[in-house]
C-alpha positions in Angstrom: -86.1 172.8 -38.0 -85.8 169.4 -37.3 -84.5 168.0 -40.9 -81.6 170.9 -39.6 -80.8 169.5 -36.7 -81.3 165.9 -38.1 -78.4 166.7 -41.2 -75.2 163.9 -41.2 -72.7 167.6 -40.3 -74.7 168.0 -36.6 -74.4 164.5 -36.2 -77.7 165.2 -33.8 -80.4 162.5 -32.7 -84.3 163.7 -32.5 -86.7 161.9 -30.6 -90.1 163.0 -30.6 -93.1 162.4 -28.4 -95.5 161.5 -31.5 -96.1 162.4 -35.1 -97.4 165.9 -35.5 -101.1 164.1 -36.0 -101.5 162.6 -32.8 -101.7 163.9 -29.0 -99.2 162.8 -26.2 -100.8 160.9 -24.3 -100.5 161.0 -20.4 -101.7 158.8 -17.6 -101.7 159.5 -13.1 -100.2 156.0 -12.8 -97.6 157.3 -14.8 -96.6 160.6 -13.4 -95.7 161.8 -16.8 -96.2 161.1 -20.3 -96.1 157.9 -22.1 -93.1 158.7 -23.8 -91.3 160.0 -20.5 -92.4 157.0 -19.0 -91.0 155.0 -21.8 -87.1 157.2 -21.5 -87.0 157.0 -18.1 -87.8 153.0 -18.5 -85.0 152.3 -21.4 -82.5 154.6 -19.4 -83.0 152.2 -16.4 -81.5 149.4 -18.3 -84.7 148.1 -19.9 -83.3 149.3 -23.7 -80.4 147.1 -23.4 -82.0 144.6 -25.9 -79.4 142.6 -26.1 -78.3 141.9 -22.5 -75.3 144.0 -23.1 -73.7 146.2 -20.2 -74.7 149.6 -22.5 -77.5 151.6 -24.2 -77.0 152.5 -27.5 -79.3 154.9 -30.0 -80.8 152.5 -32.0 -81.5 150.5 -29.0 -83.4 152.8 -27.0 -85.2 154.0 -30.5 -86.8 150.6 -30.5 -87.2 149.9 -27.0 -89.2 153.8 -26.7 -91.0 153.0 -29.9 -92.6 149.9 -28.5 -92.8 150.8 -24.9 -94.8 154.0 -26.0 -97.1 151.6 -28.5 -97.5 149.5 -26.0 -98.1 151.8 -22.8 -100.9 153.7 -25.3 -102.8 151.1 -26.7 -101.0 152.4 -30.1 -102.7 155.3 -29.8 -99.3 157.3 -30.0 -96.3 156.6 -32.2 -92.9 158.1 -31.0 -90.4 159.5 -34.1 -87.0 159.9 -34.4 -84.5 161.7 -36.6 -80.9 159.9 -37.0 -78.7 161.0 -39.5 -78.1 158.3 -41.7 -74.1 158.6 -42.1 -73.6 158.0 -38.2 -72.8 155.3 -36.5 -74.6 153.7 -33.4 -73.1 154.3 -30.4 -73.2 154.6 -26.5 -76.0 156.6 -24.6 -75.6 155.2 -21.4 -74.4 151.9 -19.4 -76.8 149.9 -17.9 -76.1 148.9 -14.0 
């Protein structure tokens, strides 16, 4: 289903919790999951890697990525599907 949704004609991004081998990890402290943790962080402004006034896919993908490896000890490892023939662009601006 997901190399579906993933083809260049939807033009749709997948992020995923973890590979299909691991468990999500959660935490109390958290009040989610790692990986919510980690969206709600890089949506906040925190995925604008390169000071810039926006949020863009392939910034959050690496700012969740190592957020996620970071907030789990590595014990999880978020995944993404991007279609390869689209372009970067704007998620969200950052305030």
């Amino acid at each position: 289903m997901i190399n579906d949704l993933s083809s260049a004609e939807n033009g749709v991004v997948i992020f995923a919790s973890s590979t299909g081998e691991q468990v999500s990890c959660e935490n109390p402290a958290w009040a989610n999951g790692a990986f919510t943790e980690a969206l709600v962080d890089g949506f906040r402004g925190e995925a604008a890697l390169t000071n810039r006034d926006y949020i863009t896919v392939g910034m959050l993908n690496v700012f969740v990525s190592e957020r996620v490896q970071d907030l789990t000890g590595g014990e999880q490892t978020p995944t993404s599907a991007i279609p390869h023939l689209i372009s970067d662009f704007h998620l969200a601006l950052r305030r």
